[in-house]
C-alpha positions in Angstrom: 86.5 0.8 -14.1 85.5 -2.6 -13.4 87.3 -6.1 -13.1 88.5 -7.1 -16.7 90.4 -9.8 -18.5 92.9 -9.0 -21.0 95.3 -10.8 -23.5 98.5 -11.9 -22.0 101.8 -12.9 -23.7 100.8 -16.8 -24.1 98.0 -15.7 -25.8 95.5 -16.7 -22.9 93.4 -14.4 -20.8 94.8 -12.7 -17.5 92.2 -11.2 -14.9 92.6 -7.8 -13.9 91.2 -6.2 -10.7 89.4 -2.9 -11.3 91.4 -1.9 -7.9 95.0 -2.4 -9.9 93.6 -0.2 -12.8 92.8 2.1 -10.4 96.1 2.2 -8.9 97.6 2.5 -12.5 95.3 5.4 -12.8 96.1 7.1 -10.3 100.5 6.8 -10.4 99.4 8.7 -14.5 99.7 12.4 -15.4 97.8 10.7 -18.4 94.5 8.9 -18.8 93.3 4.9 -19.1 90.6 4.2 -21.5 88.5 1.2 -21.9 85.7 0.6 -24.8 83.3 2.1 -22.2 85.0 5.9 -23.1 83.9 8.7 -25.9 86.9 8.8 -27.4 88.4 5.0 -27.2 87.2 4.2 -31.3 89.3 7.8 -32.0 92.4 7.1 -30.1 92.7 3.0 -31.3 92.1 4.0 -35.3 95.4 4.5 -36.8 96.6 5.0 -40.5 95.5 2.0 -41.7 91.9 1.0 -42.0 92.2 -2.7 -42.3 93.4 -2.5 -39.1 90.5 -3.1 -37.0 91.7 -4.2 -33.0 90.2 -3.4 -30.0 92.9 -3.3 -26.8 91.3 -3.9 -23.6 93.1 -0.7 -22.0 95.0 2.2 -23.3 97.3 4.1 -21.6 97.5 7.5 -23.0 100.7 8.7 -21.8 101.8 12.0 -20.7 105.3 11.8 -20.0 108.3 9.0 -19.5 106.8 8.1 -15.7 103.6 7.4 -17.5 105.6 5.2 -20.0 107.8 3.1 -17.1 104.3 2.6 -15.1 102.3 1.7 -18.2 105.3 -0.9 -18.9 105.5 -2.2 -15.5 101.6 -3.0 -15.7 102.2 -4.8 -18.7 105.3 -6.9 -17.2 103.8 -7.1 -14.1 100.2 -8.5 -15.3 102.2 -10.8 -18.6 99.8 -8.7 -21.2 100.2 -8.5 -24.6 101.0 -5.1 -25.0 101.2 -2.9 -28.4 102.8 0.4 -28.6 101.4 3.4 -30.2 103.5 6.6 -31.9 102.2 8.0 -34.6 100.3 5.0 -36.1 101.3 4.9 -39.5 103.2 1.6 -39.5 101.7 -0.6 -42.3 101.2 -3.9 -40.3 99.0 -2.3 -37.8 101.2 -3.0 -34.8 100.9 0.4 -32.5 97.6 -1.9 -31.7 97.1 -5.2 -30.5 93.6 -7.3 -29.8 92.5 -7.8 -26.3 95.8 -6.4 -24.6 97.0 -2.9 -23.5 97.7 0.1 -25.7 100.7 2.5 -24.5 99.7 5.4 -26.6 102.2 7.7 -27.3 100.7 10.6 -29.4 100.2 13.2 -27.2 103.8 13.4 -26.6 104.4 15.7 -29.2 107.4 18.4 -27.9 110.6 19.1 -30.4 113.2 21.4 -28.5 116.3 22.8 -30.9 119.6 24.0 -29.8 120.3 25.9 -32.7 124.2 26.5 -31.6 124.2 23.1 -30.9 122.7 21.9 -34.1 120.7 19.4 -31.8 116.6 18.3 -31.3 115.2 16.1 -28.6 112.0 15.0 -30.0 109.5 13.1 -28.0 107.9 10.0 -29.1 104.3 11.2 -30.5 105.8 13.6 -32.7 105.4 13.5 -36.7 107.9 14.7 -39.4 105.8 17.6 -39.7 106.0 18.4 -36.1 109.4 18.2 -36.4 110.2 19.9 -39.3 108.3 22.8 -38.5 110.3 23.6 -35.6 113.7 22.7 -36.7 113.1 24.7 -40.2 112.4 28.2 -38.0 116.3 27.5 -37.7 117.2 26.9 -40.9 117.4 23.3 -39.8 117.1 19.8 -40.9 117.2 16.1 -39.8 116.7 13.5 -42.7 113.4 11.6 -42.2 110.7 10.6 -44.4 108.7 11.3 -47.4 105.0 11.4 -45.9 104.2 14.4 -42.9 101.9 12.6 -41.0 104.5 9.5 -40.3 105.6 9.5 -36.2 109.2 10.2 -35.8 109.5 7.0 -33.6 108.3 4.1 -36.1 110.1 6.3 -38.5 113.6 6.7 -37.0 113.2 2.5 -35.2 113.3 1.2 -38.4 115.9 3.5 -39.9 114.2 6.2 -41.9 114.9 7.6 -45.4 113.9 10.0 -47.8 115.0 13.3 -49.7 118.0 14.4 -48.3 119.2 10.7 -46.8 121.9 11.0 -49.4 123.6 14.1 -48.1 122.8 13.5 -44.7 122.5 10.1 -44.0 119.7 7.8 -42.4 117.3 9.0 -39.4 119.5 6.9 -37.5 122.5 7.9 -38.4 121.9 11.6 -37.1 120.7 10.0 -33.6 122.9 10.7 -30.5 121.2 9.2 -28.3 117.9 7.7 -27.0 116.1 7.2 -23.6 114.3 4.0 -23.1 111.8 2.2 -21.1 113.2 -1.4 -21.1 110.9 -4.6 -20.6 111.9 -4.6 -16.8 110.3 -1.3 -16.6 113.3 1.0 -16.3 114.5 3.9 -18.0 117.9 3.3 -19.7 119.8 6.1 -21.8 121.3 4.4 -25.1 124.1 6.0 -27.0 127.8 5.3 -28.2 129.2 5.4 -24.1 126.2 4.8 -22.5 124.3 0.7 -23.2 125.8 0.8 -26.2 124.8 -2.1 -27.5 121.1 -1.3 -26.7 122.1 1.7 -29.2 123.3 -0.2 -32.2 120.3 -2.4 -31.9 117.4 0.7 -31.7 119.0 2.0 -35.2 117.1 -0.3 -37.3 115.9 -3.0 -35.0 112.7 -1.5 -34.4 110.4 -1.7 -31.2 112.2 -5.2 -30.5 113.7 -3.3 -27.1 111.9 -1.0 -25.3 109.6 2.0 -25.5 111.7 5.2 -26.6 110.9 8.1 -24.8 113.1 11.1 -26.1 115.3 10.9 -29.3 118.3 13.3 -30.0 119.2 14.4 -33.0 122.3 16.1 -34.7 120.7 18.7 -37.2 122.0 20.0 -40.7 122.0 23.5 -42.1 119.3 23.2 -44.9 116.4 25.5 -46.6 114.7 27.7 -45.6 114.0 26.6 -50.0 115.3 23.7 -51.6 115.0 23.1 -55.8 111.8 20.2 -56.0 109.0 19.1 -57.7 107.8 17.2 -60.0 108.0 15.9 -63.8 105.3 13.9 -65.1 105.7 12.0 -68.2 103.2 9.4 -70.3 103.2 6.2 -69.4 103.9 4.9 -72.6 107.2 6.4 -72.4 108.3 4.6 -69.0 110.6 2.1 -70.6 112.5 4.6 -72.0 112.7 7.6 -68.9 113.3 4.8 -66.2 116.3 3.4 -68.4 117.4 6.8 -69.0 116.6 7.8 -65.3 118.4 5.2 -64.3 121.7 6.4 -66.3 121.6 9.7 -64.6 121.6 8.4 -61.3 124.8 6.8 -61.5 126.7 10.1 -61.6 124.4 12.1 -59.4 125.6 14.0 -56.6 124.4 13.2 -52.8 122.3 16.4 -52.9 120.3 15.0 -55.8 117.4 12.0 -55.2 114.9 10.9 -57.9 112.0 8.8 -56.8 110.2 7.4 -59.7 106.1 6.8 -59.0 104.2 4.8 -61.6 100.2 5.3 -61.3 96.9 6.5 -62.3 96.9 10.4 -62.6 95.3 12.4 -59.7 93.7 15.5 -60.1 96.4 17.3 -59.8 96.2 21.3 -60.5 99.4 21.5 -62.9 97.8 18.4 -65.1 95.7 18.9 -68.2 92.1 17.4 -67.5 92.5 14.7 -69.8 95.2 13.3 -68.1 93.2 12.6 -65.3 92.5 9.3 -64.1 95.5 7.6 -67.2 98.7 6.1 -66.2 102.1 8.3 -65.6 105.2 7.9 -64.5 106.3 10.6 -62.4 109.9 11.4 -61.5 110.0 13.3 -57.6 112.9 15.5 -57.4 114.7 17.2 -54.7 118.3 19.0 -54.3 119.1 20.1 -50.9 122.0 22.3 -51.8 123.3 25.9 -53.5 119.8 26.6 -55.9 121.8 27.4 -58.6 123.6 24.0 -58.6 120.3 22.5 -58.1 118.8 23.8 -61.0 121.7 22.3 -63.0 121.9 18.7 -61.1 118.4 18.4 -62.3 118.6 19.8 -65.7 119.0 16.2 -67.0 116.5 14.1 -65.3 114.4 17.0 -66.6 115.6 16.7 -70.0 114.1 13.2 -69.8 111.3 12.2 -73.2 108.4 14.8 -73.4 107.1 15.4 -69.9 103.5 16.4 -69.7 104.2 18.9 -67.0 107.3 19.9 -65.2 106.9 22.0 -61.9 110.3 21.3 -60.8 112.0 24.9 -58.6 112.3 26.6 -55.7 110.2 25.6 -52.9 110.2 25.6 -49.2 111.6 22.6 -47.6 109.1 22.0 -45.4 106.1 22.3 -47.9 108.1 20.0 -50.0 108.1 17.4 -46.7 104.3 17.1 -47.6 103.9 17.1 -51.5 102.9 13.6 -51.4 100.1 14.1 -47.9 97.0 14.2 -50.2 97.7 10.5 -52.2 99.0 9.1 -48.3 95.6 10.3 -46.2 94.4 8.2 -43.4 91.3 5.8 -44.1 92.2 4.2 -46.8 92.7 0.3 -47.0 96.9 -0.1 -47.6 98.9 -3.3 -48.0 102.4 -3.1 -48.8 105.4 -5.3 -50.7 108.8 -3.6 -50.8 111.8 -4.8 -52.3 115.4 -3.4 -52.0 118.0 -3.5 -55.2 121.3 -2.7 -55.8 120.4 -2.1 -59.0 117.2 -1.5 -61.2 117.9 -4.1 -64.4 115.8 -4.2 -67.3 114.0 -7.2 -66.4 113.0 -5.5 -63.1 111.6 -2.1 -65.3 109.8 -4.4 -67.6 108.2 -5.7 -64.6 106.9 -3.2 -63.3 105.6 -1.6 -66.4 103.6 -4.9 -66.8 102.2 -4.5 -63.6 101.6 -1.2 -63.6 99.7 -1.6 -66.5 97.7 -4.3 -64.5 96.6 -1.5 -61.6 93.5 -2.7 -59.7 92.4 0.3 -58.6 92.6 4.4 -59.1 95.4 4.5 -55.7 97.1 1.9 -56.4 101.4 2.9 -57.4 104.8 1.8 -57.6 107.1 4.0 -56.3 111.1 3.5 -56.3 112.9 5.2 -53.5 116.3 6.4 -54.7 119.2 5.8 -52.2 122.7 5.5 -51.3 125.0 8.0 -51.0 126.2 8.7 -47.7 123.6 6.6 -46.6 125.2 3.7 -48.3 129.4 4.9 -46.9 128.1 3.5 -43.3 129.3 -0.1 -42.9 126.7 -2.6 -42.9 127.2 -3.8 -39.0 127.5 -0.2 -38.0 124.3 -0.1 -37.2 121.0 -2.3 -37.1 120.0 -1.1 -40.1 122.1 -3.6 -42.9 121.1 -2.9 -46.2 123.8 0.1 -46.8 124.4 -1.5 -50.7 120.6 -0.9 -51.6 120.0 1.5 -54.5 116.7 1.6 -54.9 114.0 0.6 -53.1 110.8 -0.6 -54.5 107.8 -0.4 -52.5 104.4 -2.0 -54.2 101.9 0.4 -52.5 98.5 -0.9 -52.8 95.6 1.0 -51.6 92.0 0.8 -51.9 88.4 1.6 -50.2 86.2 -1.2 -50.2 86.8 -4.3 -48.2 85.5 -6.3 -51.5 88.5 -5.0 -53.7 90.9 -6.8 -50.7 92.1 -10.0 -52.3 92.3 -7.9 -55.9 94.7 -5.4 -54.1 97.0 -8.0 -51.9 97.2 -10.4 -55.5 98.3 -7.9 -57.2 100.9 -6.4 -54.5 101.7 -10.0 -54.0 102.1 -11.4 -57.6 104.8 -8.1 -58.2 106.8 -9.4 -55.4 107.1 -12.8 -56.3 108.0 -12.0 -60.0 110.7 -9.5 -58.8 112.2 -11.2 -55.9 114.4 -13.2 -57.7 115.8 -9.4 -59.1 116.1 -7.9 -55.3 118.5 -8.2 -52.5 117.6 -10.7 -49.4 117.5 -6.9 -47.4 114.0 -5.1 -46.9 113.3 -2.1 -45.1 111.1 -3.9 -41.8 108.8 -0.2 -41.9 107.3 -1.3 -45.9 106.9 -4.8 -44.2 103.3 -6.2 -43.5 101.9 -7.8 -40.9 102.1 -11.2 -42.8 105.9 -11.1 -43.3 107.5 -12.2 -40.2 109.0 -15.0 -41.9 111.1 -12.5 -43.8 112.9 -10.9 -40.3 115.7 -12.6 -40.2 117.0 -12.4 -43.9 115.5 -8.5 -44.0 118.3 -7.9 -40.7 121.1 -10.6 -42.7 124.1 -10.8 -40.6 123.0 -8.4 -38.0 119.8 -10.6 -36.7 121.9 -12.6 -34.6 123.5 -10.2 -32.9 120.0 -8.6 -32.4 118.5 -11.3 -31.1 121.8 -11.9 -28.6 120.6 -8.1 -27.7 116.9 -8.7 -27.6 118.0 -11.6 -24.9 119.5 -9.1 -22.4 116.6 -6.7 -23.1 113.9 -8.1 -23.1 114.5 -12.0 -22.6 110.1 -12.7 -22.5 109.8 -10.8 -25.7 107.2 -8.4 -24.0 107.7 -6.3 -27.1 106.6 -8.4 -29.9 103.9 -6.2 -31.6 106.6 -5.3 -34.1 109.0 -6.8 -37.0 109.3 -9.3 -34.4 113.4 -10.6 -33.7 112.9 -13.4 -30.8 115.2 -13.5 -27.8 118.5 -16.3 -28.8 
C-alpha cells in the first residue's frame, strides 16, 4: 500500500505511512483493504443503499487480536473509525467517509452448551446464524424480527421481537460480554466483572467499545411454534386495530401481535386481485404448548373478515424469516419510530390516514407489540429505559429511485411529527436515523447521564462516535 491520508476524529486529515499499514498488516490474521482492492465496493455496501461512504481502510477482522490492533491503529493515528457487524443499522453507521472500517462479518462462530443452556456468539453473526444453531437444540434467545440483522447492532441497542415477552430483551438474556475498549484493551463486562461497562452495553449501543464475543442464557423453545399471518382489508383497519388492541390487554407473554399496514405483495396465500391494494396484516406468534397457542390466538383471528388466515404450526426458525423477502438489501430505507404506552384512537386514525397516503409500493407501518416480561425489568436496570412501552411504531419507508427520496423521508417525517405528541419521549436508538442525534438524550431519559458518566471512563475522546452517539460528561 502506499502513503495515505485519512479522516481523523476533528474531522481533518491525518497522514499515514504505507510502512505503519504495513506493520498493521502484518500483526492481522485478517486482511486491510483500500479502494485499490476487488472486493473493497462488496465489503463497504451494507443494508442500506442510501448509504454510500467510502473508508480509506478496512480492517477485516479475524479474531479479537485483529480487533484490539485494528482499535489501537485507530487511537493511535486519532481516525475516525466506524464499526461494521452485520450492516443493517438504518443510519448507515458500520461505515464512515474517509476513516477506517473495523469489519466484523466474517466473525460468524455460535457455540451452544446445551446443559448449560448458554451461546457465545461472535460479533459477525446474524439472527439466522444464530438461530440455526441454537434451534438443533431445541433452543432459543429472543432477538429480532428480520434474519439478516447482525446479532451485535441487534443485541447494543437492546433487541426485540416475537418471543421478547416470554423471554425478555436480547439484553436481558446476556451474561456477559468481551470488549475492545477505546484504549485498545480487551475488557470482560458482566454483573462482577466492569460492571458498569455492563449496564451501559445493554442498550447504550456502540458508545463503548468493540464487542467481541457475547454470551447468552438460552430458552427451551420449538422445534414449532403456532405463527402466521391474518390479512384483512384495509377498509376494515379502524375497526381490527381497536379490536386488536382490546385483545392485547389480556394476552398472555407467549402471545405478540404486530400489526403491518401496506400495499399487498405477491404473496402465494393472497388472491391476485389483492395484489398491489392496501392491508392491514396482523403477524402472530405463540411460543408455548400448540394447543394453547391455537387458543391464545383464536381471538385476534376472530378479528372482521380476513382475506386469508395462514396462522399454525410452523418451525421457529422459518418463522425468524417470514418477513426476509419485504426486508432485502438494496433498497433505499429511512426510518421514524415511535414508542407508546398505549395505541389511542387518535394515534390509529393517524396512521390509517397516512397509510392511505403511501408513496410507494414498499412503503409500511408496522406496530411492534411489547411488554410483558420485557416491560417487569426496572427502567435503570439496564441501558435500555423504555420498559413501560407497548407498542412500538416504526414508519418504515422504502423505495428504489433516488428521485422518490424527499417523497419517502416527507412522508416518514410528516407521520412523526403528527404522532409525536401521542408517543412517549423513549425511542428504540436501532429504528433511529442518521439525522436524529438530537433525540439521544430524551430516547436514553434518566439513564443518559449515567451513560455519558460511563462513556467518560470508556472512552473519554469519544473514538466511538459512528453510532446513536452519547458524548463523554
Amino acid at each position: 500500500m502506499n502513503d495515505m491520508t485519512l479522516t481523523n476524529l476533528k474531522a481533518g486529515k491525518t497522514a499515514v505511512s504505507a510502512a505503519a499499514i504495513e506493520a498493521l498488516a502484518a500483526q492481522l490474521s485478517g486482511t486491510v483493504l483500500d479502494a485499490s482492492d476487488a472486493s473493497y465496493d462488496e465489503v463497504r455496501a451494507i443494508w442500506n443503499a442510501m448509504i454510500d461512504r467510502r473508508p480509506a481502510l478496512i480492517v477485516r477482522c479475524a479474531d479479537a487480536a485483529d480487533v484490539v490492533n485494528a482499535v489501537r491503529f485507530a487511537r493511535d493515528n486519532q481516525l475516525l473509525v466506524a464499526v461494521r457487524g452485520g450492516g443493517h443499522n438504518i443510519a448507515g453507521n458500520a461505515v464512515c467517509d474517509g476513516g477506517l472500517m473495523i469489519d466484523l462479518s466474517q466473525m460468524k462462530s455460535v457455540r451452544v452448551d446445551a446443559g448449560a443452556k448458554r451461546a457465545w456468539v461472535a460479533p459477525g453473526a446474524t439472527l439466522a446464524d444464530v438461530d440455526k444453531e441454537t434451534q438443533s437444540y431445541g433452543l432459543a434467545l429472543p432477538t429480532g424480527i428480520n434474519s439478516t440483522t447482525g446479532i451485535a447492532g441487534l443485541t447494543l441497542g437492546g433487541g426485540f421481537g416475537w418471543i421478547t415477552r416470554k423471554f425478555g430483551l436480547t439484553i436481558d438474556n446476556l451474561v456477559s460480554a468481551d470488549v475492545v475498549t477505546a484504549n485498545g484493551e480487551l475488557a470482560r463486562a458482566s454483573a462482577t466483572e466492569n460492571p458498569d461497562l455492563f449496564w451501559a452495553l445493554r442498550g447504550g449501543g456502540g458508545n463503548f467499545g468493540v464487542v467481541t464475543s457475547f454470551e447468552f442464557n438460552l430458552h427451551e423453545l420449538g422445534p414449532q411454534v403456532i405463527a402466521g399471518f391474518v390479512v384483512h382489508p384495509f377498509d376494515d383497519a379502524q375497526t381490527v386495530l381497536e379490536q386488536y388492541r382490546k385483545v392485547l390487554e389480556t394476552a398472555p407473554d407467549e402471545l405478540t401481535c404486530w400489526a403491518v399496514m401496506r400495499q399487498a405483495p405477491p404473496l402465494p396465500f393472497l388472491p391476485v386481485e389483492w395484489h398491489g391494494k392496501e392491508i392491514l396484516i396482523l403477524a402472530m406468534c405463540y411460543c408455548g404448548d400448540l394447543a394453547a397457542g391455537d387458543k391464545a390466538t383464536a381471538k385476534l383471528r376472530s378479528i372482521g373478515t380476513p382475506i386469508a388466515d395462514v396462522v399454525g404450526p410452523n418451525p421457529f426458525a422459518g418463522w425468524q424469516q417470514a418477513l426476509d423477502p419485504l426486508l432485502t438489501p438494496g433498497a433505499r430505507n429511512y426510518w421514524k419510530s415511535l414508542d407508546f404506552t398505549k395505541l389511542s384512537d387518535a394515534t390509529i386514525g393517524i396512521l390509517i390516514d397516512a397509510v392511505r397516503e403511501l408513496p410507494g409500493p414498499e412503503c409500511e407501518i408496522f406496530i411492534g407489540h411489547v411488554g410483558g416480561a420485557a416491560g417487569r425489568i426496572a427502567a435503570d436496570e439496564t441501558a435500555f429505559p423504555q420498559r413501560s412501552s407497548h407498542f412500538v411504531m416504526n414508519v418504515h419507508a422504502r423505495w428504489r429511485e433516488p428521485d422518490m427520496d424527499w417523497a419517502c423521508i416527507g412522508w416518514a417525517r410528516h407521520i412523526f411529527e403528527t404522532a409525536k405528541p401521542f408517543a412517549a419521549q423513549t425511542a428504540y436508538i436501532n429504528f433511529m436515523p442518521e439525522d436524529e442525534n438530537d433525540r439521544v438524550e430524551a430516547a436514553y431519559g434518566g439513564n443518559y447521564r449515567r451513560l455519558a458518566e460511563v462513556k467518560r471512563r470508556y472512552d473519554p475522546d469519544n473514538l466511538f462516535r459512528m453510532n446513536q452517539n452519547v458524548k463523554p460528561k
